[in-house]
C-alpha positions in Angstrom: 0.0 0.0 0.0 1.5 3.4 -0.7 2.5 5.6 2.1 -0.2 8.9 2.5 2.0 11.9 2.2 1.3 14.1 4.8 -0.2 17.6 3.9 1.8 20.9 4.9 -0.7 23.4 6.4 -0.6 26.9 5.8 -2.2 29.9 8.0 -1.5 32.8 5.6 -1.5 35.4 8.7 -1.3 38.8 8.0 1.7 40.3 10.1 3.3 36.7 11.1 6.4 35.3 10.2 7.1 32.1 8.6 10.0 29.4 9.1 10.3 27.3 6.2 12.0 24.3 5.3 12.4 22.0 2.4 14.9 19.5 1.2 16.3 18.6 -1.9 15.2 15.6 -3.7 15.7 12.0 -2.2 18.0 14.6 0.6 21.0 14.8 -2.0 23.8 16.7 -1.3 23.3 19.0 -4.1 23.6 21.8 -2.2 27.4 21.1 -0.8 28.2 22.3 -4.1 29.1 26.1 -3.8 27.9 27.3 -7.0 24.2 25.5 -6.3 24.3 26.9 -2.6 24.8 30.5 -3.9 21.7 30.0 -6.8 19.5 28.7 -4.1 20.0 31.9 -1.8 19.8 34.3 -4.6 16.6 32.7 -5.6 15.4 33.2 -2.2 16.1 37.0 -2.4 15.2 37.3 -6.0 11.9 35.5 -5.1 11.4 38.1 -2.1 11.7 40.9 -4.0 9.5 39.3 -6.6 6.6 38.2 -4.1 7.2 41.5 -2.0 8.6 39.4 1.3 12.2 39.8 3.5 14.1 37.3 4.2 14.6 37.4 8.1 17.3 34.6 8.0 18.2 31.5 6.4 21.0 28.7 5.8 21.0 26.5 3.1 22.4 23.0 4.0 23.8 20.5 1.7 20.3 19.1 1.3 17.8 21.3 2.7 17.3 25.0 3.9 15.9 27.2 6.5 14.2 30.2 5.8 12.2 33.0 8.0 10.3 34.8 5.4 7.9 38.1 6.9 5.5 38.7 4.0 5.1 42.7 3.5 1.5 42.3 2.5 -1.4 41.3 4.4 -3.1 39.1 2.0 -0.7 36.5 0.8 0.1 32.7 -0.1 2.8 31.6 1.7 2.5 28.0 -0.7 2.9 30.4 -4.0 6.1 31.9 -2.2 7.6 28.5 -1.7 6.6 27.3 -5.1 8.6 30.2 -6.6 11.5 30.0 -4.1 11.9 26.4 -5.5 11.0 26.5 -9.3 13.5 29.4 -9.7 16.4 27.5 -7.9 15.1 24.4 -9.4 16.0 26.3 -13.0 19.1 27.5 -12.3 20.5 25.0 -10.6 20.0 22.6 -13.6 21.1 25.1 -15.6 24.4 25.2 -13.9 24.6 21.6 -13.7 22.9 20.0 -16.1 24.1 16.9 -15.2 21.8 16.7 -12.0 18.8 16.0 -14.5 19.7 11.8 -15.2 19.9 11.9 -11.1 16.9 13.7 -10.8 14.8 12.1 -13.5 11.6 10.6 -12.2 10.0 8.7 -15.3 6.5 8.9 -16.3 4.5 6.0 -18.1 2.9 7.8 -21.2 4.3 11.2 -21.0 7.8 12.9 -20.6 9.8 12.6 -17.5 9.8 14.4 -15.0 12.9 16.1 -13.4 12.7 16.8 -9.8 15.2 19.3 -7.7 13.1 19.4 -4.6 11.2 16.7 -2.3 8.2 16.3 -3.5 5.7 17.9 -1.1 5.3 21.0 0.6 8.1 20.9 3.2 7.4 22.5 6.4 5.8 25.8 7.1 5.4 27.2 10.6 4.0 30.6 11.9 5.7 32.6 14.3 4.8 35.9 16.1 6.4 35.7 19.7 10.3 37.0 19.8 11.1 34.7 21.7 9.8 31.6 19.4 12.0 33.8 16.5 14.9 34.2 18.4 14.7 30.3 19.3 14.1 29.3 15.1 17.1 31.9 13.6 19.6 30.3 16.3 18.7 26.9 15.6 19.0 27.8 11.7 22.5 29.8 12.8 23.7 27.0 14.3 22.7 24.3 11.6 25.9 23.7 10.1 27.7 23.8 13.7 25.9 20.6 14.4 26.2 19.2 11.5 30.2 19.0 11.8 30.0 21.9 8.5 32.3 24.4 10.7 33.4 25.4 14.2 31.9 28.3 14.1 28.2 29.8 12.7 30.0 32.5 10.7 32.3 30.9 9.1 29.3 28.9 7.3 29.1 31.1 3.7 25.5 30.1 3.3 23.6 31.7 6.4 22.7 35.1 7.7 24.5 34.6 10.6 27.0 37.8 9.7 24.0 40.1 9.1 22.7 39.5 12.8 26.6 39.9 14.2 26.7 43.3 12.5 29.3 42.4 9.9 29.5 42.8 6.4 27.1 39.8 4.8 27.2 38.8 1.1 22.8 38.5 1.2 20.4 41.0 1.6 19.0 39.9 4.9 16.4 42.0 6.8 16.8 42.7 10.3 13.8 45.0 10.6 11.6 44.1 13.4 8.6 42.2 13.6 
């Protein structure tokens, strides 16, 4: 019997912010590659400024990310937001490596293959309004790649806002408004 994919629920808030994860297909390492980790945070801004969001934090692992995305607009779809953070990186990442497509080729009886960067589903979207439950999700994100034996240190990890919040120069465009 197939296993029933569970559903990712979304409570499009206004004025809420939104930790986001989601891992690349089958949790590949695609990611550890440098040149894909820098197209998947530049789709992430490029996305934000597309979709009118800022990008509160994030680190992209070797085969997922953390994002906390605070929407500018009341009336939004956090789901169309992490559909385009996705398809875009999706693109360019095959595009860059084309040679990811035989990996990530998921045939299709009757019709063309189908080439998939991502996990299939919708990952994992929480809400957060309380500091303290923001606070908790950015330093778990900062420290990511500390735990994961990536670095000694959380800014010595390229792919993270982690420089932004220590008031040093940082190659994204992160947002430190507050909430």
């Amino acid at each position: 019997m197939a296993e029933k994919r569970k559903k990712r629920e979304t409570f499009n808030t206004p004025g809420h912010l939104h930790g986001l994860t989601f891992s690349t297909y089958r949790r590949l390492p695609f990611l550890a590659d440098a040149v894909l980790a820098d197209l998947v945070a530049g789709a992430l801004f490029s996305a934000g400024k597309r979709l009118r969001f800022e990008v509160r934090a994030f680190v992209v692992m070797p085969e997922h990310c953390h994002v906390l995305v605070w929407p500018r607009e009341d009336v939004y779809d956090m789901a169309a937001v992490l559909t385009s953070i996705k398809s875009e990186a999706a693109k360019a990442c095959f595009t860059a490596r084309p040679e990811l497509r035989e990996v990530c080729r998921v045939p299709r009886r009757g019709r063309p293959d189908e080439f998939k960067f991502w996990q299939p589903g919708g990952g994992y979207d929480r809400n957060y309004w309380s500091r303290a439950e923001i606070r908790k999700f950015i330093d778990y994100l900062h420290n990511n790649p500390v735990r994961r034996g990536l670095c000694l240190y959380p800014e010595d990890y390229r792919w993270s806002s982690v420089l932004a919040y220590m008031g040093r120069d940082c190659p994204w465009p992160v947002d430190l408004s507050p909430e």
